[in-house]
Each structure stands twice: as structure tokens, then as C-alpha cells.
N, C-alpha and C positions, 0 to 999 in steps of 0.2 A: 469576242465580245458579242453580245444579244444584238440583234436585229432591229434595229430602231424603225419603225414605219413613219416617211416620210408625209406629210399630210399637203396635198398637192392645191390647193386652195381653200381658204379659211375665212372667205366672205359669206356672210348670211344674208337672208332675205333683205334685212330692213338698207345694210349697204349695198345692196343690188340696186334697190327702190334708188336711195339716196344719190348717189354714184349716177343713175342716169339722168335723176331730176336735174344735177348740177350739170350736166351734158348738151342740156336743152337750150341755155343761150350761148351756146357755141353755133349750133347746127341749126336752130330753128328761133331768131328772135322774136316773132313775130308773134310766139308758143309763151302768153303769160298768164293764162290760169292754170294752175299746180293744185289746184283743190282736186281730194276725191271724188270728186262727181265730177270732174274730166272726163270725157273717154280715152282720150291719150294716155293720162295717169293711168285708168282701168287696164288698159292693155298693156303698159307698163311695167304693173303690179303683177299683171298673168304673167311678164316672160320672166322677172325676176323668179316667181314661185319656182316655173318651170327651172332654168337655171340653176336654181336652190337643189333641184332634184337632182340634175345632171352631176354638182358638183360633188351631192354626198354619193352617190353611185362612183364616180370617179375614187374617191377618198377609200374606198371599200380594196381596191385593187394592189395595193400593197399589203394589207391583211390577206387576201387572201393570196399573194407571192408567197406570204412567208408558211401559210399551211398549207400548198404546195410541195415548199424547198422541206418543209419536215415531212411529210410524205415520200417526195423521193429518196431521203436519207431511211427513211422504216422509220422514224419517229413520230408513231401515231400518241393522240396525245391519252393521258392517262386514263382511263376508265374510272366512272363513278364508284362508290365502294356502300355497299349495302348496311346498316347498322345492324346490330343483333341484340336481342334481348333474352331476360328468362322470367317469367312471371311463374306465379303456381297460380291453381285452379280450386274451386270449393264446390261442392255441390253437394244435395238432401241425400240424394242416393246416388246407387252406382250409373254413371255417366261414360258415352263413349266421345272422344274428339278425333280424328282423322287429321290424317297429314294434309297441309294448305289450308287447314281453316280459316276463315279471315278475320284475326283481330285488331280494332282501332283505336289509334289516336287521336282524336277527335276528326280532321280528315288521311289522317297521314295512316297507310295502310301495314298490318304485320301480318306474317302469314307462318303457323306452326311445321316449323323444322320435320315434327315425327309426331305420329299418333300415339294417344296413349290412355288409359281408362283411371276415371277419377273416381276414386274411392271415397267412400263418405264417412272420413278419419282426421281427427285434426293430431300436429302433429308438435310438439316443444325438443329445445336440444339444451342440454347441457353439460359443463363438464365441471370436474372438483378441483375448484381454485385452492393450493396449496395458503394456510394463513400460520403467522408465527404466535404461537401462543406467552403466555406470560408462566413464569414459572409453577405457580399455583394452576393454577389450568392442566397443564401438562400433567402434573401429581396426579389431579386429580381422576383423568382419563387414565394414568398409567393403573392405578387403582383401581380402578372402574372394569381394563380389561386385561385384569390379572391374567387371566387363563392366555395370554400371547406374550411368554414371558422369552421366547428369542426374538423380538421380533422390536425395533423402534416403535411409538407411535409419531403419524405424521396428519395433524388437524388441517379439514379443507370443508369449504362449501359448496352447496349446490351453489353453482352460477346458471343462469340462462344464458344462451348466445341468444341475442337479441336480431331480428331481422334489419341490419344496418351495416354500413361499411365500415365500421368503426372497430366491429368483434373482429378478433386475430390470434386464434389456437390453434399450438403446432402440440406437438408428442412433448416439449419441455413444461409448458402452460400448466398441463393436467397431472395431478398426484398420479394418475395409473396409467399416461401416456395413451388417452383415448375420450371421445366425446361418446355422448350418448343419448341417441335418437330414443325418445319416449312417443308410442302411438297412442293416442285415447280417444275416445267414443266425441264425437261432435257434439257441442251445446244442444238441448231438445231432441238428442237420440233418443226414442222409445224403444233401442232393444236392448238389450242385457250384453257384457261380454261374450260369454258363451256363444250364442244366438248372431250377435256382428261375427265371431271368428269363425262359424260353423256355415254362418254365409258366405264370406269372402276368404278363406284361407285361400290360398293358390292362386287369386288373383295378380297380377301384377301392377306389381309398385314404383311410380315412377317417382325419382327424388332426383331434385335439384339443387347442384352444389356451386357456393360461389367461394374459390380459393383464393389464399392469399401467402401468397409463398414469400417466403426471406428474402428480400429483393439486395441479397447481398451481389449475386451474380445472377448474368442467365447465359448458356452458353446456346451457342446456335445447333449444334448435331445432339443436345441432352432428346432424353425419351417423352414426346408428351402424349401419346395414345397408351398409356397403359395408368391401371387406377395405381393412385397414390398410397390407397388404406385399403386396408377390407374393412368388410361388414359381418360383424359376427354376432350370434346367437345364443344369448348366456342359457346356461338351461341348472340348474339345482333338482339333484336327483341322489337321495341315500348321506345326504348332506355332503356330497362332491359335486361343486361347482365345473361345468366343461363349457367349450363353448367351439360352434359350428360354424365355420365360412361359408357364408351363405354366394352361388353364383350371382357376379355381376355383368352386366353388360353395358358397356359407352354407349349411348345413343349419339355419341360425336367423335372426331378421330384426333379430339386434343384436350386435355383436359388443363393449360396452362389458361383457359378464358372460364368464366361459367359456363359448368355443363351439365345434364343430367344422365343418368343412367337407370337402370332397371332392374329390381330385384322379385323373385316371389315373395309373398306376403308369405311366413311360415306357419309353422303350427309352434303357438304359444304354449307351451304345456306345463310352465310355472305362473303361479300367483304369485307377484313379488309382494303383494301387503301382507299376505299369511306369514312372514317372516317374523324371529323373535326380535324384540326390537334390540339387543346388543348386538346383532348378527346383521341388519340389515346395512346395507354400504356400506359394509365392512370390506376392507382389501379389496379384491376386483370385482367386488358385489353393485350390480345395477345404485346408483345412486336411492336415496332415502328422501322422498319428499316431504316435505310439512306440511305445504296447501293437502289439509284430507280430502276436500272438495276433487282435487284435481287425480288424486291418487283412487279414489272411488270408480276413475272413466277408465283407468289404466287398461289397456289392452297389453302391452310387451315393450320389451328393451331392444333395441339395437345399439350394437356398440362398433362404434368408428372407431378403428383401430389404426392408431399413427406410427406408432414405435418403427423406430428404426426406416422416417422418410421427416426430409425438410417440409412436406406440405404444413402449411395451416391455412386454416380453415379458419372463415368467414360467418358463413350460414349453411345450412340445409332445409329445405323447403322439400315437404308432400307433394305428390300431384304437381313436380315441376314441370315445363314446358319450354323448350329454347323457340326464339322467335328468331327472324328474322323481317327484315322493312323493304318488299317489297310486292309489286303488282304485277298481275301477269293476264300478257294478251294471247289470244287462244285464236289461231288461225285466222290471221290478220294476211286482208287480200293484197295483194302487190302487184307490181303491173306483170304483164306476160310476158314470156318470153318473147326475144324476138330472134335468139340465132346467132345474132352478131356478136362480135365477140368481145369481151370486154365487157359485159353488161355491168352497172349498177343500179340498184334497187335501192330505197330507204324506208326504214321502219319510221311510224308515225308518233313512237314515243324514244325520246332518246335523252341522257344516255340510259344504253341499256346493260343487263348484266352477261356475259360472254358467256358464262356456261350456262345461261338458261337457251338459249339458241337457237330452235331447232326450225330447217327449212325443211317444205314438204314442194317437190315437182310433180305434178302431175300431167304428163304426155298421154293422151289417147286413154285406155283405161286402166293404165299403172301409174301408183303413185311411190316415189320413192325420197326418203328421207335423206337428203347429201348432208355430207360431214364439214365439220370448221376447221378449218387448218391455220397454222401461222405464215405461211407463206403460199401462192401460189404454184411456184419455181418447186416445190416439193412435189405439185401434183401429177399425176400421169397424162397421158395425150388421150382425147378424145377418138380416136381412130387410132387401133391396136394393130400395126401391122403382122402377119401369119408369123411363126415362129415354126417350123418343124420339129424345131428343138426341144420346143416346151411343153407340158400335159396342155389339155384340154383344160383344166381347171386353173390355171394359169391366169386365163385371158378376162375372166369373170373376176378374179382380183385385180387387173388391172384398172378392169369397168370401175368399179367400185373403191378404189384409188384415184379416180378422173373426177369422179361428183361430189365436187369439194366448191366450199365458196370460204373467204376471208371477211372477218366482219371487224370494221372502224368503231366499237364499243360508242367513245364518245359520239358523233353525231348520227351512230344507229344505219348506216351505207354497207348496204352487203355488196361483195365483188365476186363479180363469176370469173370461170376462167376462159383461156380466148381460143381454144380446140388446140394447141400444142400443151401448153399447160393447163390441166384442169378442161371439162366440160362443158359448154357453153347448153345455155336450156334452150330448147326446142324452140323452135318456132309457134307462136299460141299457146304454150304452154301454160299453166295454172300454174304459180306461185304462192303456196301460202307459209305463214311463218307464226312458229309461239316464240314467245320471251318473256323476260321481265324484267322492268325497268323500276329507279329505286330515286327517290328524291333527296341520295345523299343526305351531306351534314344535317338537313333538316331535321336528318333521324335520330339524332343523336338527342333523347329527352331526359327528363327529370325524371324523379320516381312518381310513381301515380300517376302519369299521363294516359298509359292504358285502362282503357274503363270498361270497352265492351268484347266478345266474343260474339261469332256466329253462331248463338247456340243456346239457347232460350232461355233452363236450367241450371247453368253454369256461371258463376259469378268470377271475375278476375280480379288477382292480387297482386299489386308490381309495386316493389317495394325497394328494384334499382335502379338507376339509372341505362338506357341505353348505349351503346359502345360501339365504335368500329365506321362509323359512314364519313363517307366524305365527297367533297364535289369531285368534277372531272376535272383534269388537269387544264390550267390555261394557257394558253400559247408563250405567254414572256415566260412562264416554270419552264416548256418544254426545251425551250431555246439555250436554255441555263444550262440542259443536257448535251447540247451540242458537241462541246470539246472535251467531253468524258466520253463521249462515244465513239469520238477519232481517237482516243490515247489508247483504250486497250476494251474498245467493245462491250461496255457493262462487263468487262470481268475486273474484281479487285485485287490490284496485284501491290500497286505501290501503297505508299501509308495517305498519300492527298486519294488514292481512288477510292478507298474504306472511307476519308471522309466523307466524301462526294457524293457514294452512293447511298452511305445514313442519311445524308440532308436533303435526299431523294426517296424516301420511303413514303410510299402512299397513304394515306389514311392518318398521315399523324402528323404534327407540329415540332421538327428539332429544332431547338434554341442554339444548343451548341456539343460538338463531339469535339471530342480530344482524345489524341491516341495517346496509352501509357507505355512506361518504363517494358520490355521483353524481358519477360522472366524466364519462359521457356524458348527454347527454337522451336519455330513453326505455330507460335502461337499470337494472333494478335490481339490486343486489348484495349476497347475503344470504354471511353466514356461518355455517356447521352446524359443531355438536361433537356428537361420540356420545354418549349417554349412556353406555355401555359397551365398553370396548376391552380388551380383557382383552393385550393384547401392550404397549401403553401406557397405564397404570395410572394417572400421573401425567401423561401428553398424550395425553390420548384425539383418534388423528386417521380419519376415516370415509375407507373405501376405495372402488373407482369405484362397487362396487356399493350402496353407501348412498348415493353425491352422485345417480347415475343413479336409483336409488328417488325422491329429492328433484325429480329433475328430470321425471320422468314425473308426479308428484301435480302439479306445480305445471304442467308444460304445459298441459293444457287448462282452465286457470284463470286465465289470464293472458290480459292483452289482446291484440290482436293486433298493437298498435303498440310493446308492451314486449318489450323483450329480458332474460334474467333469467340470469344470470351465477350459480353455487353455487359458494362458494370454501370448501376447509376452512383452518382455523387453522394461524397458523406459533408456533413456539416458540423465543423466544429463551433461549438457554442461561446460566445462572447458577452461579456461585460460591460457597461462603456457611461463610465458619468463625465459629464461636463459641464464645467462651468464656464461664464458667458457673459457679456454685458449688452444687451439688444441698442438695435437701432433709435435714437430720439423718435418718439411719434408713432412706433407697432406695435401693436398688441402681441405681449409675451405669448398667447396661444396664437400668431402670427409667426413668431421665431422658431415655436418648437418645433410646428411642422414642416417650416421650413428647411431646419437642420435635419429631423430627422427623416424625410424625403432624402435630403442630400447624401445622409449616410448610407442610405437602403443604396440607392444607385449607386454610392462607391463601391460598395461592398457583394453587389452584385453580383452572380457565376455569368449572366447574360448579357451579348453586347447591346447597346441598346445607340442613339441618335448621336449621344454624347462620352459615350461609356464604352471602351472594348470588354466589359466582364473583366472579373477576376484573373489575376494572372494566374494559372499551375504555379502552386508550391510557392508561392510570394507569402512571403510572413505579413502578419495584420501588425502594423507598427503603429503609436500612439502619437507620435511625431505627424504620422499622417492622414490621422483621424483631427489633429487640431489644424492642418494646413485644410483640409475639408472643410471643416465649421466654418472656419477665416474667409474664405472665400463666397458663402453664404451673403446676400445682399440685404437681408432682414440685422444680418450680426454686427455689431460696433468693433469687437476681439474678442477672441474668443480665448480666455486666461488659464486655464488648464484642463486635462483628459485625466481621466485615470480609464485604463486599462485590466483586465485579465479576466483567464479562462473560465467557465463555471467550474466549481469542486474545487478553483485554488484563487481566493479569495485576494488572494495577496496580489497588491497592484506591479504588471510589470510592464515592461516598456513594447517589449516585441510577443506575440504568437503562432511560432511557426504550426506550417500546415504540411499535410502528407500531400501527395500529388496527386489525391484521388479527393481532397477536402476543398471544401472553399468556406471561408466565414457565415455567421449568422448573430445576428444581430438576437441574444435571448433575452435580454433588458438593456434598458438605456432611459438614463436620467439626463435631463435638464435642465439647470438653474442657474437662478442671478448669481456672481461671484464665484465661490468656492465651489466645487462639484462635491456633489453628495457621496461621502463611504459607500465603497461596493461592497462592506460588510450587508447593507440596508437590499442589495439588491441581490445577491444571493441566493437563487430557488436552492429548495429541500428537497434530496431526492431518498426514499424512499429506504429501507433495508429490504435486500431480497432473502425469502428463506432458504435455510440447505433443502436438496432433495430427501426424503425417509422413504423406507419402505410398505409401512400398512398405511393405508391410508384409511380413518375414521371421521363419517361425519361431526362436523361443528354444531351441526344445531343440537347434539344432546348437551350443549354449555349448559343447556336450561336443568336441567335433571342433575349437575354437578353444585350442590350448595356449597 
């Protein structure tokens, strides 16, 4: 059980005061003015203050037992976590940025991942939404393009992906299984196509992608440093369309979070307007704009090619930039060595972030960089005794295995070693240290919070929100580790350790895991709910970058013979009228919210004060949707439920659920008496179309009388 800190005395000033006043006609009768302008009272008043101090210094000393007793255990507590961002960049002309630039939010500091040169290009993306046409329609294109007489036609529109979290195109989305990056001359460009491409061909192009993959699964060992899609180069040349992979390069070593990459600007050497207008986005022909405005700036096509990978895509932005939230101090002095062994030192900003780190000693007139290790006990002795055994080049790596320090992230205490383990720094030695430290969750913003750049010229666009930071672990979290650490040492073996260790991943919020059904041997299958989803209120579902958090804690915890599969929740959709007779004297918009509060929290996947969540695999029963209502304090009885699923209208008593689902509430009626027909609440979904093979722009409808 956690460590509860006893609190050794709980008087405050004013009962120190009070306590001795009442003391005075014991000890001193003869003591009867009590007024503040005593001097008795004054002096009084001084030892209670003092007292006051002594006690909270006392009260300090079981907090600090218990981040001791986790220190001797190796349970330092969790390090702070840096946010990350992606913004793009605009600028008149060509602009350079360098790695660590500093960009802000209003005080909160970012600092550029990678350098990269801003081209003065704006950029739109879109891909051809397949649409079902009406039978007339269809005639009339078939007609229209006689001359492709093997071939289906299949009607789509230009769509824009818009810069939002809301766009989600994979290879099924798009008729030709591909989006397509359009480059055009910036607003008040005074040069010509030509003139822009003969200036900047070859330049390098940075784009930034933000993905959004099928969050059907994610598994922990899947591949995330290699690109999901090419980038390819349509070219029309003797009327045969080819088209060229263009080299990419990750500026990052994961592509499951926003990330950018880097391509050469190429040489355009097709006009896509000069096309006949029956031929233009025809089949796997660069899409056909309407805006002529916009078609006038056209520089070239690129084409994001999905076929044959689950990614979808979000957005692509020009002139991306990944960021990261954090600051960095730049040989920061520290006291000197003094020899003895065991030294600690502390940095003046904490927490800090571990791998920015770096200590510099300097003895006499060498300076030398010592290295961060996780343990002491790893490191070599300070005094190498002779080996006859060994080369001569030997002994220089052992040196250099000895100048090692441990550093406590959380409150920023570097540890030297004490001359058996590790090096102890000289005597007067010079200390100095870089890092950087990060102001956590703070980082985590809205979109448009960033506003400026270090850099005159350059104007910034941030158009998502921030991701990934979090505070430092607090002492009651670390303590909750405790008897996870005695059963099998952060390694997940049993099905309670995989819980344990999900509900211990840094940087994020689990509501609730649940192991599934083994399908395979050696494979295990956990389910994660967020604790918080502020877009789904009522189905909180984690996005890649919460399952990949999950999947990173849990990789190097896991055996090596286990495979460990992280699925989030499906939600099956519900119906639900009731009828009702409210309490004498509340207002019927009183009752509703009141019931449907009550139903949300039945129906819940998360345990909450009063609520353990949803059970796995427990049928949604309408029996126990009306004992819910009933028990409602606003409700008089509550007289009948009608029940069922969307898409089967017909009311039924029970809805079973798979073990990976939990309920959701997708309508719900309430009223006096009889409940409202769930024919009335019913959503329409939609008809999807077949896939076809050619795909032809919609906008020539206008041209088909």
C-alpha cells in the first residue's frame, strides 16, 4: 500500500498564540492585560511565529523519508516530457532557418528540431472524392468519353484537404489511391513560372505531414521510421503519362506522430493547363481545377502515393518545421570540485531533459566532457591498476568508462562517482553544464499559439495543436510503482503487469486497459481508453499518438517472445426513448439533464466516483436503462424505455456487445408519458459508392446539358 506521510503536528500560529494566552492564569495571575501592546503578548507572538517554523520544518521530514526510501529502491521519479509541435513557415523570398531557432508562445519557448530553407511557394492538397452519379449523369459522361470504350467511368471531385484535424485520406478515400500536392507562385509573386522554377529548381523542399492512421490496431514491434507513401512526379511526354520517385528523406526517426521530411524541388517540365480539356484529370492525370485564378500560379504536381499502405493522411504543409518546448542553458557554473567522493551538484533549472545533458570538467588546462550513465555500479574505478596483460590502449578506455555522472532529471542533482565507481572531479576543479529544461504539460497548446520566430522575415503558421508534454512524476504516482517493481522489475510478464505498466506510461492519461480474449500464442492484447478526450466526451477514443506512447512504455518491457498488439475501443451506437413522469415542482429541463447525466455515467467505458465503467461484453439491457431513470431524484417513474441499435430500428429488449465495444449513447429522447418512436430518432446513413476504374472529373456536369 502507498506510503502515507504522517503529519507530526498540526497547530498553527494563531493556536500557538491562543494556547499560551489561556496558560497565563495558571502560571502568572497577576499577568491581566492580554492586549497587543503587551510586551508579554509581543514576545509571545515572536516564539509562537518561531514555533510555527520549527513545526512546518519538522512536518517536511517524512516527505522527505519517503524520496529517500524511492531513491534507495532506483525509483527516481519520472522526468518531465517536452511537447512537440509542427508549424510551416511563409516567407517573400528564399529564407534560411537553422536548427534551435527560438520560436514562442507568448512566454513559453520552442525551439526548431532541424534546419531547413523556406521557399517562397504556396502550397494546396487535394485528392478526387469518388461521387455516385444518377443515371442520366453517368449517360451522359459515358457519351461524352466514347473514345474509353474498355474501360468503366468512375465521377469524383476535386476535394481540398483542408489544414484541420478533421481531414482523414487513406489509398480507399481517393478514385486513383493518391492525394496530390499542388505547388503555386505566392499571392503578389512578380515572377513568372518559368523565372520561379529556373530560380529555385534543386532547392530543397521541406513538407510537413500530419498522419492519421486506421486506429483499428497498433502494434508495439510495427515499423515506424520508414515513409508510408512515395512522392511521385507525373511527367506527360508523346501523350504517355510516367511518373518518377522522387528521393525522400525523414527529418525524424518515426513517422507514427507529425513529421516532416525532405525532397528536391524538381524540374517541372509539363504545363498541366496546356491540356485538352477532355484529357485533363482523366485517369491518373493530375487533378483539373476550376478556380482559373489559382490554375494561372500553378508551378507542378506532386503526387502522394498511398496504394498498397493503411496510412492516411491528415494534411501536408510547405515549409514544414517540427518543433519541439524547450530551453537550453549554455555552461551553467556549478560549484567545484572538491575530491570527495560522492559529490552532488544541482542544476538551477529543473526538471531538466536527460539527453540534453552534457557536463564539461575542467582540471588544470584540459577540459573533458564526462558521460551519463544509468547506474553508477556500471562505471569503472578511478585508479586503473597495471595489467601486464592488457595493451596499452586498454587503460585509456577504462579512464574514459570512469568519467561518468548519474543525473536525477526530476530535481536537476547530478552524482559523481566516489573513486571505486566512477571518478570523482578534482579538487577545484571547474564544473560547467548545458541542458534543457521544458515546462511540461504547459506545452501542450491550442492551435495559433505560436506567433513569432527568431527571424525578422519569416512569418509563422500553426494550425495544430501541441502534443506530447507532461509534468514530472509526483511522489504518491511513484509510490503506486512500488509493488510492480518487487513482482518482476518493470518486466511484463503476467496479464496484472501489462496492466500496470499501461497505467504507468508517461506523458499520457489511461482511463482504463483491459486485456483481450488470446487469439494467438504469444500474443497479447490489451485495450486502452483515455482518460480524457475532450472531442469525445462520451467515447473517449486515443489517437496514434497516445496508442504509440503506450506502445513505446510497453516495448522494452516486454518479453522477447511476446508480441503485444494495443487496440483502442469500438463503440456500438444506441437508441434510447423514454418516457417519464417528473417530480411535482422541477422543471422538465431539470429532469432531462438530470436523466441524461445519469444515463452517460451508466453507460460509461470509464470508472469514475460512483461508476466502475462498463463491464466487457455486458449486453446494454432496457430493463436496466429504466431501473437507471427510476432511481433519478428529479423522476416521479419512469413508465417505459424503448431500446435498439442504429440501422435496426425495431425496438428490442437487449444489445449485446463484442468484448472490444462498449455502448454510446447516439440519440436519446425524453418525454412526459409515452416515449417517443425510435422510428423519429433514426440518423440516415449515407450510401457508399462501388470503387471504378477511370476516374473523370465532376465539374465537367456543367458542359453535360
Amino acid at each position: 500500500m502507498p506510503l502515507k506521510p504522517p503529519v507530526l503536528e498540526d497547530k498553527k500560529y494563531a493556536d500557538l498564540v491562543q494556547e499560551a494566552l489561556a496558560r497565563i492564569p495558571v502560571h502568572n495571575p497577576e499577568w491581566t492585560n492580554f492586549s497587543k501592546a503587551d510586551p508579554g503578548v509581543t514576545l509571545l507572538e515572536l516564539f509562537a511565529f518561531m514555533t510555527e517554523t520549527l513545526l512546518y520544518r519538522a512536518n517536511l521530514i517524512p516527505e522527505r523519508n519517503r524520496l529517500k526510501f524511492l531513491s534507495l529502491l532506483g525509483m527516481g521519479l519520472q522526468e518531465a516530457q517536452a511537447a512537440s509541435g509542427l508549424v510551416s513557415l511563409k516567407a517573400d523570398a528564399l529564407e534560411e532557418v537553422r536548427q534551435e531557432t527560438l520560436l514562442r508562445a507568448g512566454s513559453i519557448p520552442f525551439r526548431a528540431t532541424h534546419g531547413l530553407k523556406v521557399l517562397p511557394l504556396e502550397a494546396r492538397v487535394f485528392y478526387k472524392q469518388q461521387i455516385t452519379p444518377d443515371a442520366a449523369l453517368l449517360q451522359a459522361y459515358q457519351d461524352l468519353y466514347a473514345s474509353y470504350p474498355d474501360h468503366e467511368l468512375t465521377l469524383y471531385q476535386v476535394t481540398p484537404i483542408l489544414d484541420d484535424l478533421l481531414s482523414r485520406v487513406g489509398a480507399r478515400d481517393s478514385a486513383d489511391g493518391a492525394v496530390w500536392l499542388g505547388l503555386f507562385l505566392p499571392e503578389g509573386s512578380k515572377d513568372t513560372r518559368d523565372a520561379f522554377l529556373k530560380k529555385h529548381t534543386g532547392e530543397k523542399l521541406t513538407l510537413g505531414v500530419v498522419p492519421s492512421y486506421d486506429l483499428k490496431k497498433v502494434r508495439v514491434d510495427q515499423k515506424r521510421d520508414q515513409l508510408p507513401f512515395t512522392i511521385d512526379l507525373p511527367s506527360l511526354k508523346n501523350d504517355q503519362l510516367t511518373f518518377r520517385t522522387l528521393p525522400a528523406r525523414l527529418l525524424q526517426d518515426t513517422v507514427t506522430a507529425p513529421f516532416t521530411l525532405e525532397v528536391t524541388l524538381p524540374t517541372f517540365d509539363t504545363d498541366w493547363n496546356d491540356l485538352d480539356p477532355l484529357e485533363a484529370g482523366v485517369g491518373l492525370m493530375p487533378p483539373d481545377l476550376e478556380d482559373t485564378q489559382l490554375k494561372e500560379k500553378l508551378l507542378g504536381w506532386l503526387r502522394i502515393n498511398l496504394q498498397g499502405s493503411e496510412f492516411q493522411l491528415a494534411a501536408v504543409q510547405v515549409n514544414g518545421l517540427k518543433i519541439t518546448q524547450e530551453e537550453w542553458v549554455y555552461s551553467e557554473i556549478l560549484p567545484d570540485g572538491t575530491g570527495e567522493p560522492d559529490q552532488v551538484v544541482r542544476l538551477s533549472r529543473a526538471p531538466v531533459l536527460p539527453r540534453s545533458v552534457a557536463v564539461h570538467v575542467r582540471a588544470g588546462n584540459e577540459t573533458q566532457t564526462w558521460t551519463r550513465v544509468n547506474d553508477l555500479h556500471e562505471a569503472a574505478p578511478e585508479v586503473i591498476l597495471p595489467d601486464p596483460t592488457l595493451p596499452p590502449a586498454v587503460k585509456k578506455v577504462y579512464q574514459e568508462q570512469s568519467r561518468v555522472f548519474v543525473l536525477d532529471a526530476e530535481s536537476g542533482e547530478i552524482h559523481f562517482g566516489n573513486g571505486l565507481r566512477g571518478t570523482r572531479p578534482a579538487p577545484q576543479s571547474q564544473i560547467r553544464a548545458d541542458y534543457a529544461y521544458s515546462v511540461g504539460a504547459r506545452g501542450n497548446l491550442g492551435e495559433k499559439a505560436i506567433s513569432s520566430i527568431e527571424h525578422p522575415r519569416i512569418k509563422v503558421l500553426h494550425s495544430y495543436p501541441t502534443w506530447g508534454g507532461a509534468d514530472a512524476e509526483k511522489v504518491q504516482d511513484a509510490e503506486k510503482r512500488i509493488p510492480q517493481l518487487f513482482q518482476h522489475g518493470q518486466r511484463a510478464v503476467t496479464a496484472e503487469d501489462f496492466k500496470n505498466l499501461t497505467y504507468s506510461t508517461p506523458g499520457i492519461e489511461v482511463g482504463r486497459v483491459e486485456l483481450l480474449s488470446q487469439k494467438t500464442p504469444g500474443t497479447v492484447r490489451l485495450l486502452v481508453v483515455p482518460q480524457h478526450d475532450a472531442a469525445h466526451m462520451d467515447a473517449p477514443m486515443p489517437d496514434t499518438l497516445f496508442l504509440q506512447a503506450v506502445c513505446d512504455h510497453l516495448d522494452p518491457r516486454r518479453l522477447v517472445t511476446t508480441e503485444v498488439v494495443v487496440y483502442p475501443p469500438r463503440y456500438r451506437q444506441i437508441l434510447v426513448s423514454i418516457g417519464l413522469e417528473a417530480q411535482p415542482g422541477v422543471a422538465f429541463s431539470q429532469v432531462q439533464d438530470d436523466v441524461k447525466a445519469a444515463l452517460r455515467a451508466f453507460l460509461s467505458p470509464l470508472p469514475s466516483a460512483n461508476q466502475t465503467g462498463w463491464a466487457m461484453k455486458k449486453p446494454v439491457r432496457a430493463m436496466e436503462l429504466l431501473a437507471t431513470v427510476n432511481r433519478v431524484a428529479s423522476v416521479q417513474y419512469a413508465q417505459d424505455v424503448l431500446l435498439a441499435e442504429v440501422g435496426t430500428p425495431n425496438p428490442t429488449q437487449t444489445v449485446t456487445l463484442q468484448e472490444d465495444e462498449f455502448p454510446l449513447l447516439a440519440a436519446l429522447s425524453i418525454s412526459v408519458g409515452d416515449p417517443l418512436p425510435l422510428e423519429d430518432l433514426a440518423p440516415s446513413a449515407p450510401d457508399t459508392p462501388d470503387r471504378l476504374l477511370v476516374s473523370v472529373p465532376s465539374s465537367k456536369v456543367k458542359g453535360c446539358g
